[in-house]
N, C-alpha and C positions, 0 to 999 in steps of 0.2 A: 647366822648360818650362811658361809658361802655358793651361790649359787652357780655361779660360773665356773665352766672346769677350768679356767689356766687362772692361778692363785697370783695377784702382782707379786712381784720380786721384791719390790717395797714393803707389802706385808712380812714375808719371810726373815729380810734381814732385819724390820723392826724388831723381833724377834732374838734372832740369833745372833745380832753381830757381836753382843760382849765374848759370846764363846767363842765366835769364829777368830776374831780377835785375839785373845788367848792360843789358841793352835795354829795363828800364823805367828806369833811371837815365840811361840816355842818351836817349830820347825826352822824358822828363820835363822833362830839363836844356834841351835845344833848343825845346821849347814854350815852358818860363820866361823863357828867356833873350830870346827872339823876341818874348814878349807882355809881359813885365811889365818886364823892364829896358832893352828895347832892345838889348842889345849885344852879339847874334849874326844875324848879316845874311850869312850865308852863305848860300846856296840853290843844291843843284846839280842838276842837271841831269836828270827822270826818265830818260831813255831809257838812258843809262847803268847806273845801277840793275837797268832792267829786263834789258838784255844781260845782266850779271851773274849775274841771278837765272836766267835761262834756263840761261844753260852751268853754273852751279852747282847745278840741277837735275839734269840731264843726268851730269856729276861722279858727285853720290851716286847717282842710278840704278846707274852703275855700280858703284860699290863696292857698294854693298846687294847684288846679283846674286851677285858675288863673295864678298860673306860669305855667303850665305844658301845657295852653292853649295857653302862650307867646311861652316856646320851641318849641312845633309843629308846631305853624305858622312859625316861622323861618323855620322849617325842611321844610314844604310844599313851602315855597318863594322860596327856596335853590331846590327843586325837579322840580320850573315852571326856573329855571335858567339853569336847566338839556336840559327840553326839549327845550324851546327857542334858548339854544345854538345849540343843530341838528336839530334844523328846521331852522336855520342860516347857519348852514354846505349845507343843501338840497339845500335850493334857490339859493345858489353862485353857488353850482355848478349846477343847474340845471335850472336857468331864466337867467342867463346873457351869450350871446351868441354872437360871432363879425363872421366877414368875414376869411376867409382863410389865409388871411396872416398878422393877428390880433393875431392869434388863442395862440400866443406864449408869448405875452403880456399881453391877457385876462387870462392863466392860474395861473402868475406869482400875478396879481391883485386878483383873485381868493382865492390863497395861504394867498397872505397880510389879505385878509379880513378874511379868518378863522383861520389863525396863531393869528393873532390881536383878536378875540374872545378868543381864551385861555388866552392871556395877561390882556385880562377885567379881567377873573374871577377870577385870580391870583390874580391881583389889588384887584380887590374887596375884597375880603378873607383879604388881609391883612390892608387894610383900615378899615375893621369891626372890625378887632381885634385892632388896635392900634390908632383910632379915641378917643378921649377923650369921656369917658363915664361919669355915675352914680354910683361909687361902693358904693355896698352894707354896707361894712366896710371899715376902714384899716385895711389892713393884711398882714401879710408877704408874698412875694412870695412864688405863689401856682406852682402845677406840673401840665407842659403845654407844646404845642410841642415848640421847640426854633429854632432859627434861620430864624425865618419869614421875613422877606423884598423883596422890591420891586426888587431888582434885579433879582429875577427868573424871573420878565419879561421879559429880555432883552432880553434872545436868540430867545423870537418869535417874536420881531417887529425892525422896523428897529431901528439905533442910534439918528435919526431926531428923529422919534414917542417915544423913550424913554424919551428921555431928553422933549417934549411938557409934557410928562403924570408927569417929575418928577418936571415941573417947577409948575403943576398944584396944586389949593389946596384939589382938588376933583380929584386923577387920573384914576379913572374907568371912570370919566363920561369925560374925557380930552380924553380918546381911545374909547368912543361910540362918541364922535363929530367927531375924524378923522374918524371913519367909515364912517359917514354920509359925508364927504368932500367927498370919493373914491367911494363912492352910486353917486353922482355928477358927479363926473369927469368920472363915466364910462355911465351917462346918457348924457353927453357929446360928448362921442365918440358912441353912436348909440347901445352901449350895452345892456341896459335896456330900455325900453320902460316907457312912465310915469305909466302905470298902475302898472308895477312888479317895478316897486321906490319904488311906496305906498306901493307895500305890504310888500318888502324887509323895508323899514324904520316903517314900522307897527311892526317889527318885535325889530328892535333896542325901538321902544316905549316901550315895554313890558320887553325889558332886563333894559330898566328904573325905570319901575316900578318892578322890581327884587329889584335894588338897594335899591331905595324908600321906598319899605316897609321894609326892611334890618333896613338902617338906622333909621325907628322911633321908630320899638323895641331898638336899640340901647340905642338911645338918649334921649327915654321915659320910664320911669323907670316904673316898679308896683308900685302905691301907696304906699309912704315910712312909712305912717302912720300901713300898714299890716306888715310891717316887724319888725319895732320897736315895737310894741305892744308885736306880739307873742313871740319875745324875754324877753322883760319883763314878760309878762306874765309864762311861761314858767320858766323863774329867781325864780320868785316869789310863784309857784305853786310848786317846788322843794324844795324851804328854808322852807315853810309850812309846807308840807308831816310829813318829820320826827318829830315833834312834835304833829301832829293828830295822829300816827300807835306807837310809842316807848312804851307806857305805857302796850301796848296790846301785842307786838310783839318780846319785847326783843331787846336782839343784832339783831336777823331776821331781825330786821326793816332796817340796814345799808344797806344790799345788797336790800332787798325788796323797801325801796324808791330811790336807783339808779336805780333800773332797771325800775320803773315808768316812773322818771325823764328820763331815756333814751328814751325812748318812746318818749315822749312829742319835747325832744331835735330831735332827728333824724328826724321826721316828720317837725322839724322849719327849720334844714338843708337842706333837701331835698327841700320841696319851694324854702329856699333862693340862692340856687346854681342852680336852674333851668329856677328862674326868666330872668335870662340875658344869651343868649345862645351862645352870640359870644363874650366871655372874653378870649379865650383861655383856656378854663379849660379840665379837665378827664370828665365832665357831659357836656358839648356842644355840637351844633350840630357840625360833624365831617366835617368842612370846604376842609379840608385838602382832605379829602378820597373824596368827593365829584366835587371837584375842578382837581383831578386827572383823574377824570370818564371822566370829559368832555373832558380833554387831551387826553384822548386815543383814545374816540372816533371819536372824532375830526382829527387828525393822524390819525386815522384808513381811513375816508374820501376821506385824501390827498393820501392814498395809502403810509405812511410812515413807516419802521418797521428798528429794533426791537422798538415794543410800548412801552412807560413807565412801568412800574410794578406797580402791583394793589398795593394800600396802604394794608399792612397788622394791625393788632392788635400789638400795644406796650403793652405788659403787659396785654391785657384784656383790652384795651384803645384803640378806634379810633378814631384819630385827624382829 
């Protein structure tokens, strides 16, 4: 997620330049061909053009709305995944309570079960990102943070609980089931009462439905029909341009229908890289920084220190 307001130029033309490319090659070609060899004498019609542009406006409003309505609800899933996990921290250490000479065993369970909360969300974070999706294109690899996998789990739970979550095909939801075994076993030994079960396993329901809705932005795409259009569309509204404004405009016209066509392009960009928020990209929401918060807090809980380090900005980029 970019955090700085002025966006480098270098991001943008990573980006754009095949298209931009395209619509200087085509303005270029209908200026030359118009001024220097004669034998392109087409000329259509602005008002045409300008319809176009209009409802093609109007188009990407919408879609942009609609991706940017899919990014936030990830960000606000990912902010109920925040609070769920301290209010997870709370009730461990604050409902489950043994006898005196328990007291050393119940701490130790205690630990497992909030230590094991960071190892979900870890999980999670990286099953979001590397769960088979819907991409939007093929493209070359984009810039993203690297070296993701499931082994940062491993320093918070034990080597049994690692290898259950990595034999799993789901390993967030393979470490909220040991949860709920150790929710058990401590209502076993007298530690929990059946009302604070429910409310502690009330609790792992909701880091469910965290996942849940996670995964169906994921694996439910925007309607491919909005994205394929406005890129046509868009193709198509730029090859036009310069043959409605050249007659009137001169060479003016080269840079004047790019900078349209930019326009039009940035606005299809912007959509389509916002639509799918957990691909690992510079525009996602920031899994990483998020997933760190709860670490700390969490640590902070158990009374652990030195805390992890706040994720800082890569570049004006929070992963």
């Amino acid at each position: 997620m970019f955090v700085r307001r002025d966006i480098p130029w270098s991001w943008t033309f990573y980006y754009a330049w095949p298209s931009l490319f395209y619509f200087a090659l085509v303005s270029s070609g209908v200026y030359v061909s118009r001024t220097r060899f004669k034998t392109l004498d087409l000329e259509i019609p602005l008002e045409p053009v300008l319809i176009m542009g209009t409802a093609l406006a109007i188009f990407l409003g919408f879609k942009n709305n609609e991706a940017y309505s899919r990014w936030w609800e990830a960000r606000s899933i990912w902010g109920l995944g925040v609070n769920y996990s301290r209010a997870w921290a709370r009730q461990v250490m604050t409902l489950l309570s043994a006898e005196p000479g328990e007291r050393e065993e119940l701490q130790a369970m205690r630990r497992r079960l909030i230590r094991r909360q960071i190892a979900f969300i870890y999980a999670l974070r990286v099953y979001l990102r590397t769960i088979e999706s819907f991409p939007l294109e093929d493209t070359e690899e984009e810039p993203g943070e690297a070296g993701h996998d499931y082994d940062q789990c491993r320093k918070f739970i034990s080597d049994e609980d690692f290898r259950a979550m990595r034999r799993s095909d789901n390993p967030p939801d393979a470490l909220l089931q040991i949860q709920g075994q150790d929710l058990r076993a401590a209502r076993d030994r007298n530690w929990l009462s059946d009302y604070l079960l429910v409310q502690l396993d009330q609790t792992l329901v909701e880091l469910n439905h965290v996942q849940g809705r996670s995964e169906r932005i994921k694996k439910t795409p925007l309607p491919r029909p909005y994205s394929y259009f406005t890129r046509v569309f868009v193709r198509i509204h730029g090859t036009l341009l310069p043959f409605a404004i050249s007659a009137a405009f001169g060479w003016i016209m080269i840079p004047l229908s790019m900078t349209v066509s930019f326009v039009f392009l940035s606005l299809d960009l912007i959509g389509s890289r916002t639509e799918d928020p957990f691909e690992n990209r510079v525009d996602d929401v920031p899994l990483t920084s998020l997933a760190r918060t709860i670490e700390r807090n969490l640590e902070q809980v158990l009374g652990e220190s030195p805390l992890p380090p706040v994720i800082q900005p890569d570049h004006g980029v929070l992963y």
